[in-house]
Structures are given as structure tokens and as C-alpha cells.
VOKE-768128 format. One record per residue: residue number from 1; residue in three letters; x, y, z of N, C-alpha, C in turn. Coordinates in nm, 4 decimals. Layout:
+-----+-----+----------+----------+----------+----------+----------+----------+----------+----------+----------+
|   i |  aa |      npx |      npy |      npz |     capx |     capy |     capz |      cpx |      cpy |      cpz |
+-----+-----+----------+----------+----------+----------+----------+----------+----------+----------+----------+
| NUM | Ala |        X |        Y |        Z |        X |        Y |        Z |        X |        Y |        Z |
...
+-----+-----+----------+----------+----------+----------+----------+----------+----------+----------+----------+
***
This chain:
+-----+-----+----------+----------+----------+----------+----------+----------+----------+----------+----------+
|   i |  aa |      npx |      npy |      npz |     capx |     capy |     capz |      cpx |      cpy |      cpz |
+-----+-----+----------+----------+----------+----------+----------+----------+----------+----------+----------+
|   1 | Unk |   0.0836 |  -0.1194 |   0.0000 |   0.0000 |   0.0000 |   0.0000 |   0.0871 |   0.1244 |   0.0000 |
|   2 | Unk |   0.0587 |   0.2280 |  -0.0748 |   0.0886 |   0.3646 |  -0.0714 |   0.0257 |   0.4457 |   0.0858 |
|   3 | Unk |   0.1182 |   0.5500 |   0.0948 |   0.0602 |   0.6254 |   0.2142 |  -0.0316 |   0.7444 |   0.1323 |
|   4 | Unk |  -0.1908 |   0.7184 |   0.1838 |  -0.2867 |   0.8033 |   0.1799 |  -0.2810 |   0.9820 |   0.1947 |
|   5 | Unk |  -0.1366 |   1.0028 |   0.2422 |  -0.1576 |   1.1325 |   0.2880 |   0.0338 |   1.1226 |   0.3189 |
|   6 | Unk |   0.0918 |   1.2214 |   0.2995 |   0.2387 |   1.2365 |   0.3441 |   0.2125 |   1.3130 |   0.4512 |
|   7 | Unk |   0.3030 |   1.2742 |   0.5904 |   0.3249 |   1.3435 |   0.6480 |   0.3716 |   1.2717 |   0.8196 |
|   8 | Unk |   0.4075 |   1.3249 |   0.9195 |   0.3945 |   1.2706 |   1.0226 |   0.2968 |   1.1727 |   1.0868 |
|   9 | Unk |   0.4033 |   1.0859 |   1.1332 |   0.2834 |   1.0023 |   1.2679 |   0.2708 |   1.0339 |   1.3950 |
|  10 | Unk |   0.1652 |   1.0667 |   1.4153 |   0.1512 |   1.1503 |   1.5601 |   0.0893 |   1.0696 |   1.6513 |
|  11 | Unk |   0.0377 |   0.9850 |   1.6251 |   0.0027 |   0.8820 |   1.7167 |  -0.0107 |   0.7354 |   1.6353 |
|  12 | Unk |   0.0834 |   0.6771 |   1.6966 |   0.1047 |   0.5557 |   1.6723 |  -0.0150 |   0.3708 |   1.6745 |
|  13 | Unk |  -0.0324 |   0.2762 |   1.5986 |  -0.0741 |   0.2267 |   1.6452 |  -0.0608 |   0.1262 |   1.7419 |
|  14 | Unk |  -0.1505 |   0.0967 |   1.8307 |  -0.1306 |   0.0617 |   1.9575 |  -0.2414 |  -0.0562 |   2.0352 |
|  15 | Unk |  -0.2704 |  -0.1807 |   1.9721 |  -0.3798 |  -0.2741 |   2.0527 |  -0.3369 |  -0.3304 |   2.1269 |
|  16 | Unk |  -0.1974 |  -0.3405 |   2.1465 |  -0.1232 |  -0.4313 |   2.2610 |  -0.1069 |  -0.3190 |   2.4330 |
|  17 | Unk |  -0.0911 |  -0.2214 |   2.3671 |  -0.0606 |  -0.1225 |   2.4919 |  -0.1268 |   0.0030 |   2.4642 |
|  18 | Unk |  -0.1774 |   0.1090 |   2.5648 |  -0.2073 |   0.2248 |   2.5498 |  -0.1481 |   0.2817 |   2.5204 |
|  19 | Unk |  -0.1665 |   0.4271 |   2.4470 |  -0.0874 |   0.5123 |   2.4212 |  -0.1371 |   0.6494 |   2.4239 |
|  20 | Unk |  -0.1110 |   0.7870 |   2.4896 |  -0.1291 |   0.8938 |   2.5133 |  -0.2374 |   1.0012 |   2.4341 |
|  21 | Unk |  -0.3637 |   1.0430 |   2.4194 |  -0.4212 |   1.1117 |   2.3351 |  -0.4143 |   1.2391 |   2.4345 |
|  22 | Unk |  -0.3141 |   1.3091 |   2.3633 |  -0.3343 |   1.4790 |   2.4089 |  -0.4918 |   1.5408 |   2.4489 |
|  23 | Unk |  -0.5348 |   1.5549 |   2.3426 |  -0.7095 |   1.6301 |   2.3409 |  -0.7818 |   1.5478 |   2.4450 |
|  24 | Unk |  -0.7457 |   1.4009 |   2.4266 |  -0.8497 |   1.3639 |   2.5172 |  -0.7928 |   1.3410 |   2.6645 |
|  25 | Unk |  -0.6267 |   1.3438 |   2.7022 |  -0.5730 |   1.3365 |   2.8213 |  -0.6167 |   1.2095 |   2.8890 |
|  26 | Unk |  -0.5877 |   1.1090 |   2.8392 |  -0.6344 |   0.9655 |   2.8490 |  -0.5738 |   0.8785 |   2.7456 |
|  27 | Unk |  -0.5042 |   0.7713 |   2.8298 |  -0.4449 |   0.6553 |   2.7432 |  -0.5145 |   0.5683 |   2.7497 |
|  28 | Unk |  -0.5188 |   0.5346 |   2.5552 |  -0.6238 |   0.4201 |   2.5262 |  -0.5272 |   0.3612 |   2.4134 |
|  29 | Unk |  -0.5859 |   0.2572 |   2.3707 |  -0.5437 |   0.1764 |   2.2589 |  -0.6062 |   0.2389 |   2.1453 |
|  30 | Unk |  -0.4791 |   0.2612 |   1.9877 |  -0.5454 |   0.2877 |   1.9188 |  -0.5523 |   0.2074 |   1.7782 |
|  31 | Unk |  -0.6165 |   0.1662 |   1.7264 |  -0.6813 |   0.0866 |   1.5959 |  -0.5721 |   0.1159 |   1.4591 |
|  32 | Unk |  -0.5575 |   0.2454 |   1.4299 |  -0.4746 |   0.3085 |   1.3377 |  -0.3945 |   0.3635 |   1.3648 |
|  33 | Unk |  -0.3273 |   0.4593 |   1.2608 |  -0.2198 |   0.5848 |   1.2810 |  -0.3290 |   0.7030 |   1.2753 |
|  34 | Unk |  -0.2418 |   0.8042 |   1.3221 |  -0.2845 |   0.9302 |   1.3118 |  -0.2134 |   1.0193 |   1.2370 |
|  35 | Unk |  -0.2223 |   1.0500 |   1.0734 |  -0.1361 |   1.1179 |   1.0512 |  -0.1261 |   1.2521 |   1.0249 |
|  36 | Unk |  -0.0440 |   1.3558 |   1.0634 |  -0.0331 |   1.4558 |   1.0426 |  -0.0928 |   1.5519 |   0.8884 |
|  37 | Unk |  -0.1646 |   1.6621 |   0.9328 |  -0.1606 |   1.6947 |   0.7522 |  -0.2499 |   1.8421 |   0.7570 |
|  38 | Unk |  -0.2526 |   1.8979 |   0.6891 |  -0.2931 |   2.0504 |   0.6582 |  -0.4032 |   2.0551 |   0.6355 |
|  39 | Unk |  -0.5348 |   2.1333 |   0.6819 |  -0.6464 |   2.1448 |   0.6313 |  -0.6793 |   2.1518 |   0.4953 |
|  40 | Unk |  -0.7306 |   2.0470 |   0.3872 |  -0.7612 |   2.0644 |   0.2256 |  -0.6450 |   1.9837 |   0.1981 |
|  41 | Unk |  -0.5387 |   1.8851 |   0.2514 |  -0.4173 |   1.8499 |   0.1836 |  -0.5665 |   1.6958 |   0.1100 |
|  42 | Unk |  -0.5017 |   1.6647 |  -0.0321 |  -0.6081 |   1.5505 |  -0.0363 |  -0.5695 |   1.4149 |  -0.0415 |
|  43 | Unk |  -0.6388 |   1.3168 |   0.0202 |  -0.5937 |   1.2145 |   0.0503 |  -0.6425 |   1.0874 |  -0.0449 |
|  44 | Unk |  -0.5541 |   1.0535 |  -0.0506 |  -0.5605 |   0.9196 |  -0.1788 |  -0.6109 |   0.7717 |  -0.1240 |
|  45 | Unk |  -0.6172 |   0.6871 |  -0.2147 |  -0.6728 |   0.5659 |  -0.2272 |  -0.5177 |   0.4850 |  -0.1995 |
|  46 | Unk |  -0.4994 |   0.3994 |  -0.0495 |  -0.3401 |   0.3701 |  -0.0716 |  -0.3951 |   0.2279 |  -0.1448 |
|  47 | Unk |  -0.4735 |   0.1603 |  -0.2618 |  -0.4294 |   0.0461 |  -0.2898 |  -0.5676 |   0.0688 |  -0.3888 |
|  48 | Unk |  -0.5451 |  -0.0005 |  -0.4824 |  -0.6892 |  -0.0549 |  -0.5480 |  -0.7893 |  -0.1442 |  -0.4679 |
|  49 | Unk |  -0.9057 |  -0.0677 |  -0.4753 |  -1.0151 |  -0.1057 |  -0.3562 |  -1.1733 |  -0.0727 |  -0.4086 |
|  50 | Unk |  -1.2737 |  -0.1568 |  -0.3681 |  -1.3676 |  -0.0673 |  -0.3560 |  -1.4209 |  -0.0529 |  -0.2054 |
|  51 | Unk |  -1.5128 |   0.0774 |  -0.2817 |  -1.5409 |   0.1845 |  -0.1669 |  -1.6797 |   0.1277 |  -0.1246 |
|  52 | Unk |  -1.6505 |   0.0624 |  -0.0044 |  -1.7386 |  -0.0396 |   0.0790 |  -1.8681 |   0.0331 |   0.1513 |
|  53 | Unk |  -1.8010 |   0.1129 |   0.2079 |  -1.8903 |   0.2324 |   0.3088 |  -1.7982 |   0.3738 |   0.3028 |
|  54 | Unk |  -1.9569 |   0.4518 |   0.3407 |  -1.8961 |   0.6345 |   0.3297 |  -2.0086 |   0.6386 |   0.4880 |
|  55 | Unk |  -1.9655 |   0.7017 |   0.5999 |  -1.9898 |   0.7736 |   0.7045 |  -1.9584 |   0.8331 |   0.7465 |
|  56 | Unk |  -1.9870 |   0.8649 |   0.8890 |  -1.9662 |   1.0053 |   0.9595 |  -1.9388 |   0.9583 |   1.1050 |
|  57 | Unk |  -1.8839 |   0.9713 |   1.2150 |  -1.9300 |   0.9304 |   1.3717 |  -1.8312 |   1.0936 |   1.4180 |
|  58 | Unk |  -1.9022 |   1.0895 |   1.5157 |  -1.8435 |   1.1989 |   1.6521 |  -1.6925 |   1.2041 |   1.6669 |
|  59 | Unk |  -1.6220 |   1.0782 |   1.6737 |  -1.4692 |   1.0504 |   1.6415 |  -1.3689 |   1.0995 |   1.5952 |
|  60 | Unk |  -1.4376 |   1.0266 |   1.4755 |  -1.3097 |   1.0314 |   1.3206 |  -1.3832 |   1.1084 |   1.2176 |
|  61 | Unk |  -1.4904 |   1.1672 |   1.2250 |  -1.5575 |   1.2140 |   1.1131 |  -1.5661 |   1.1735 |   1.0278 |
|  62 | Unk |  -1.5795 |   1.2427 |   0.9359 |  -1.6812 |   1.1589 |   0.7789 |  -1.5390 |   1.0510 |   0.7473 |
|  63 | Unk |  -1.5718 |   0.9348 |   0.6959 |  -1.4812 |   0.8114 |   0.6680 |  -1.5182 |   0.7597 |   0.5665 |
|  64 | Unk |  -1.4117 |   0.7072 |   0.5282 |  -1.4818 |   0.5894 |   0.3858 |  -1.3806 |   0.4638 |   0.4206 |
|  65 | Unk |  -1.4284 |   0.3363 |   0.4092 |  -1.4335 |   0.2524 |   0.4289 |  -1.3667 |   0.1754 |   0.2951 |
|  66 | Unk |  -1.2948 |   0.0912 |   0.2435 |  -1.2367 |   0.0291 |   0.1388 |  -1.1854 |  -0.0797 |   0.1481 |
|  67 | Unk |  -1.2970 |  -0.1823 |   0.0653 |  -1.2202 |  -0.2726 |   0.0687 |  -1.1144 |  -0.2948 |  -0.0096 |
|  68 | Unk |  -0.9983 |  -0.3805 |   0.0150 |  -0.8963 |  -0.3877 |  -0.0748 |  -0.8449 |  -0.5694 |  -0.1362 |
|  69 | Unk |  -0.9483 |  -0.6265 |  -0.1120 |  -0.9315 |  -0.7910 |  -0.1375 |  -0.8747 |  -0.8089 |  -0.0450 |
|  70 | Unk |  -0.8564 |  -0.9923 |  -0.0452 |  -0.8068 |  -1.0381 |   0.0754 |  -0.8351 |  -1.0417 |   0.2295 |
|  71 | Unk |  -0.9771 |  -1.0033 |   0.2522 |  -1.0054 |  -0.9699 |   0.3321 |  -0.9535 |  -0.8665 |   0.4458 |
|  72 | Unk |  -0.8685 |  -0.7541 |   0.3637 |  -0.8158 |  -0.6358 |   0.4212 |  -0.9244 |  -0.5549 |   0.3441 |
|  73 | Unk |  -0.9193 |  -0.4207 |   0.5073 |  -1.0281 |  -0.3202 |   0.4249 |  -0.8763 |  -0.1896 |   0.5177 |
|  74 | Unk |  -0.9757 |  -0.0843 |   0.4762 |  -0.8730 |   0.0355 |   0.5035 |  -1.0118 |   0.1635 |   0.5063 |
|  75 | Unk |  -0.9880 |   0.2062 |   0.7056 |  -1.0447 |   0.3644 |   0.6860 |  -0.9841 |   0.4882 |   0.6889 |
|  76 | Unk |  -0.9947 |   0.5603 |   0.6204 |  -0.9686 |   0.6746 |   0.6225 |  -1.0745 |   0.8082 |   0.6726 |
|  77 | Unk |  -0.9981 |   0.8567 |   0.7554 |  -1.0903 |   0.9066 |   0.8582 |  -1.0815 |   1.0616 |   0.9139 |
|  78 | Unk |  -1.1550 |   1.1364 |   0.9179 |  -1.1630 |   1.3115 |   0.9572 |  -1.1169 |   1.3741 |   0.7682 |
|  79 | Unk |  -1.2224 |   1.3185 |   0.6911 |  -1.2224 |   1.3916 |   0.5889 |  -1.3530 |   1.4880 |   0.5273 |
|  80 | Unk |  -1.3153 |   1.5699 |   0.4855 |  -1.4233 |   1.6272 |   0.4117 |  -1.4379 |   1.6591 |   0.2401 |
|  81 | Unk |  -1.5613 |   1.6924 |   0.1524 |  -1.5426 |   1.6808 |   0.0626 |  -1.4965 |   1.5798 |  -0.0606 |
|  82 | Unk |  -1.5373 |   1.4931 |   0.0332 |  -1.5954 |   1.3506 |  -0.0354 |  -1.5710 |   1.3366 |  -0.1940 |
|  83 | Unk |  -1.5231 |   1.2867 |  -0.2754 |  -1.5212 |   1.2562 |  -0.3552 |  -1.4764 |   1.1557 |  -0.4707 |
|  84 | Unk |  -1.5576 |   1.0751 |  -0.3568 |  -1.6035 |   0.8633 |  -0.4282 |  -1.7100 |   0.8328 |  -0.3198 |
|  85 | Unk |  -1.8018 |   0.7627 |  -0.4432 |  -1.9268 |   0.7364 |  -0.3383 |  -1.9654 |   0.5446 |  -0.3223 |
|  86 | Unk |  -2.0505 |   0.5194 |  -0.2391 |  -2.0607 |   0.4029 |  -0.1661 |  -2.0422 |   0.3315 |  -0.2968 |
|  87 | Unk |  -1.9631 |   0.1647 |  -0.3621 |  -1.9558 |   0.0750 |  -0.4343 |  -1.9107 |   0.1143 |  -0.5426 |
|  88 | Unk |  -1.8805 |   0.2063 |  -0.5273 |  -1.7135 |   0.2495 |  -0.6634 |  -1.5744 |   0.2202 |  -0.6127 |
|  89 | Unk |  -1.5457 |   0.1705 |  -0.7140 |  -1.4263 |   0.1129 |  -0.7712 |  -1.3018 |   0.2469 |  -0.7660 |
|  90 | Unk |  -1.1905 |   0.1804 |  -0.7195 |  -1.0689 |   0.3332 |  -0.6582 |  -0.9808 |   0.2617 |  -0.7120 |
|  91 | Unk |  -0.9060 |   0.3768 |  -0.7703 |  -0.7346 |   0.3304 |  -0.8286 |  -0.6527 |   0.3806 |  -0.7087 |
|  92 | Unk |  -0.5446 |   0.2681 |  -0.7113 |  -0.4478 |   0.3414 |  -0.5839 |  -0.4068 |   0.4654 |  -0.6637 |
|  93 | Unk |  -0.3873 |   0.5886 |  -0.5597 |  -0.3996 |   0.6991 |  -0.5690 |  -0.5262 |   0.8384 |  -0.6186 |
|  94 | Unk |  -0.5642 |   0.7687 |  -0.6254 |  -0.7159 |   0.8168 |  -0.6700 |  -0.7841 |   0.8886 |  -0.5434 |
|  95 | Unk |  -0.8150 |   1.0716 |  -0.5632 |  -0.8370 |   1.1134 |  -0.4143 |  -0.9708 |   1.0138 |  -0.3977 |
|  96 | Unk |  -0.9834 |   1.0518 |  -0.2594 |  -1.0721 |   0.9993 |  -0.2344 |  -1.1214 |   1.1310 |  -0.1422 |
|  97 | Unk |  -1.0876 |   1.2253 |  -0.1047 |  -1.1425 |   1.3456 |  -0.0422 |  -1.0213 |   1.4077 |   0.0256 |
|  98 | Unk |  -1.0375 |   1.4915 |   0.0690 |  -0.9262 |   1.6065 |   0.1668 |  -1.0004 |   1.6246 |   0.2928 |
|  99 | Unk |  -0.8736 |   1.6173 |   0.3817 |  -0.8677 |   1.7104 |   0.5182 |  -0.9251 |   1.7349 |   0.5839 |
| 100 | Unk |  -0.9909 |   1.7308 |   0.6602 |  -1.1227 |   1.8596 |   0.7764 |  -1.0132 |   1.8835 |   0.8432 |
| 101 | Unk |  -1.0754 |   1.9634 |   0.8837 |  -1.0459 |   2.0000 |   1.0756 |  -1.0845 |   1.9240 |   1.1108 |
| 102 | Unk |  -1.0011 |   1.9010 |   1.2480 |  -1.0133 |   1.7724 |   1.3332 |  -1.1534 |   1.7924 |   1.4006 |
| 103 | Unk |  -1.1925 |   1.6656 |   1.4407 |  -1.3327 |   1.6518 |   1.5560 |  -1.2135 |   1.7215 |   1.6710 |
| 104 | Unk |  -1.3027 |   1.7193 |   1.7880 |  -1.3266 |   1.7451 |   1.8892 |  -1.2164 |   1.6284 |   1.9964 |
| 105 | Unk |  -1.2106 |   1.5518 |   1.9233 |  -1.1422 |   1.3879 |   1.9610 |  -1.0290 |   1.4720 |   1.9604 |
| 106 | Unk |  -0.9149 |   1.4917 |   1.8649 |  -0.8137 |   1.5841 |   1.7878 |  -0.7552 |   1.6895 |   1.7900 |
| 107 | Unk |  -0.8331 |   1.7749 |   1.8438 |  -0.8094 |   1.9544 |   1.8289 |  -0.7012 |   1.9528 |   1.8920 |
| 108 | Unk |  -0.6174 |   1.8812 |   1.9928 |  -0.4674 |   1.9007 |   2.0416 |  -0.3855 |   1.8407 |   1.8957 |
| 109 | Unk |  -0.4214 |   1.7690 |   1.8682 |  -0.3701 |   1.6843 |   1.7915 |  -0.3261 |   1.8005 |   1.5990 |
| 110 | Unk |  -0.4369 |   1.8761 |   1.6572 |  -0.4517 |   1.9569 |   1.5122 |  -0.5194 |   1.8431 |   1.3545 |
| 111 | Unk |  -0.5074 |   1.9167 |   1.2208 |  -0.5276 |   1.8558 |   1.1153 |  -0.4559 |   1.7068 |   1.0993 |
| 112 | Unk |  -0.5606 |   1.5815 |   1.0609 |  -0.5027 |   1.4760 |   1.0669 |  -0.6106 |   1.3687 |   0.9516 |
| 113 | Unk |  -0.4804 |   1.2569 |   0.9824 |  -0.5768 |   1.2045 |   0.8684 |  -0.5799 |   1.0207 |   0.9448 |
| 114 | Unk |  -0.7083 |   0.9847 |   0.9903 |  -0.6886 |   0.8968 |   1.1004 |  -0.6653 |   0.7464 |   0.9504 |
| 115 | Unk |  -0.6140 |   0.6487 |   0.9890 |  -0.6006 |   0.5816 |   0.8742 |  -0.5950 |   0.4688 |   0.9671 |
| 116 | Unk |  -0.6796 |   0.3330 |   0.9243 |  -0.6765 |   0.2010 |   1.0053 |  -0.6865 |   0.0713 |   0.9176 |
| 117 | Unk |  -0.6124 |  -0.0063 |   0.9084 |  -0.6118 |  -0.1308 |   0.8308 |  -0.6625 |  -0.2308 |   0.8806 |
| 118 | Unk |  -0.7470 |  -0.3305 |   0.8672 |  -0.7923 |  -0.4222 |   0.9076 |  -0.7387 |  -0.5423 |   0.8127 |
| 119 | Unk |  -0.7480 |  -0.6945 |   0.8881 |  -0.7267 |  -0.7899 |   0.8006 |  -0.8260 |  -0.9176 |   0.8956 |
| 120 | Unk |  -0.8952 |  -0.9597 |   0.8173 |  -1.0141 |  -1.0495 |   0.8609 |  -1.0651 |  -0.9568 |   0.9979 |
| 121 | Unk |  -1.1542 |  -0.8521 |   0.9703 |  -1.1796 |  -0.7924 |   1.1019 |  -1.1223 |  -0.7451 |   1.2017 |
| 122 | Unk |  -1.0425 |  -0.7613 |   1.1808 |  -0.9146 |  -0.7242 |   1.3367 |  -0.7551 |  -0.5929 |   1.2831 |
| 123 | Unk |  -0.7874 |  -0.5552 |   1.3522 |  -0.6877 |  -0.4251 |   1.3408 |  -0.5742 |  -0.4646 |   1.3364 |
| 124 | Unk |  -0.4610 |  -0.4356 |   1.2123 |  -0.3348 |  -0.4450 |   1.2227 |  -0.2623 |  -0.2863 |   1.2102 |
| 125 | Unk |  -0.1352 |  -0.3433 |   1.2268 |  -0.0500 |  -0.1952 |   1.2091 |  -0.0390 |  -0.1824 |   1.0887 |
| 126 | Unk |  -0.0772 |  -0.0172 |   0.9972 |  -0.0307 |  -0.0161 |   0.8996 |   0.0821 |   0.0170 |   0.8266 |
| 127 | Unk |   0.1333 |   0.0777 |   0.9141 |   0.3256 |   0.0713 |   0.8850 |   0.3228 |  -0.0307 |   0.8435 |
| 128 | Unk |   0.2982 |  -0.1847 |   0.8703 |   0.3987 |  -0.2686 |   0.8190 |   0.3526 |  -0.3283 |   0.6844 |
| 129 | Unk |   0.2428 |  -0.2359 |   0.6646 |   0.1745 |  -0.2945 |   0.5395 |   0.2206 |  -0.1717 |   0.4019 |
| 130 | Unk |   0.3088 |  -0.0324 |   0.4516 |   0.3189 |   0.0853 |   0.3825 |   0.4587 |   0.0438 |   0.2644 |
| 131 | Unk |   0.4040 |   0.1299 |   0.1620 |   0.5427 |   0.1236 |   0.1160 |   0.6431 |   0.2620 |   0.0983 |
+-----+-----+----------+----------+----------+----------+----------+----------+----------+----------+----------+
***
């Protein structure tokens, strides 16, 4: 997989041990990375996938969901301006939307781009899946 977005990792992933969320001042385990990035920077498709689910939660904000075969999917998460909708087909690199401002989860954290890999349901690290 390509990285969705260049930039820093600001919070690491973490299901084995907690790890520090500034904004929220509470260590929890986290699912994905958190990566650094500029309000409007736009974020890509890291793999050929389709686009499984498009939502929203209190969290991570608006997300899209991708599957990528193999029973790996990939979210990308606190975006706005959407642009791929539910059961279309994504070329790696292909935006898939830009940036928000962070939720409320974030605001220490600043502009970010939450990114989580799954493989048969269960959260892996995606560093080790990046190229």
C-alpha cells in the first residue's frame, strides 16, 4: 500500500498497549495511525479497492471505508469533501477526499488524517503494510 496522505505520525498504532491522546488526556489503545496533515491536503486511495462504506461518527468524522481484497479493508478518517461514493471502484492513488479540521477527539492533535487497516476484522498496524 501507498501512504494516503504524506506526512507525520503523531500517534502511533497501539492494541497491545495504550498510548497517550493529548485532546483527550487519556491513554487508550489505538486501531490506526494518526497522521499529520494541513487542512484541504487531499488524501488518496493507498491500494486498489472498492469503496465499501462512506460515514460520519463523533470521532473520526466523515470516513470511507475500502475494501482492498483479501479480506483487508482500510479507513480513512476526519475527511471532508468527499469525492467517491458508496460501491465504486478506486485506483491506488485516486483522491478519495481532503482534510477537515479535526473533531473534537483531535483539536490538540490539530489537522489529521486517522487511517486504520484491518485484516479479517481485526486491526493491524499499517506501517507494516506501507510502502
Amino acid at each position: 500500500m501507498t501512504w494516503p496522505v504524506r506526512g507525520n505520525v503523531i500517534l502511533d498504532y497501539s492494541m497491545d498497549k495504550t498510548i497517550y491522546f493529548p485532546t483527550l488526556d487519556q491513554y487508550k489503545c489505538n486501531p490506526g495511525v494518526v497522521i499529520q496533515g494541513d487542512v484541504s491536503t487531499p488524501v488518496v486511495a493507498p491500494a486498489n479497492a472498492k469503496v465499501q462504506e462512506i460515514g460520519s461518527n463523533e470521532e473520526i468524522g466523515n470516513y470511507v471505508v475500502l475494501n482492498m481484497g483479501n479480506k483487508y479493508t482500510a479507513v480513512c478518517g476526519q475527511l471532508k469533501e468527499l469525492k467517491v461514493t458508496a460501491n465504486e471502484y478506486v485506483k491506488e492513488g485516486q483522491v478519495l477526499g481532503y482534510i477537515a479540521e479535526p473533531t473534537k477527539y483531535y483539536s490538540v492533535e490539530g489537522a489529521n488524517l486517522f487511517f486504520e487497516v484491518t485484516h479479517e476484522d481485526k486491526a493491524i498496524d499499517p506501517l507494516d503494510h506501507m510502502q
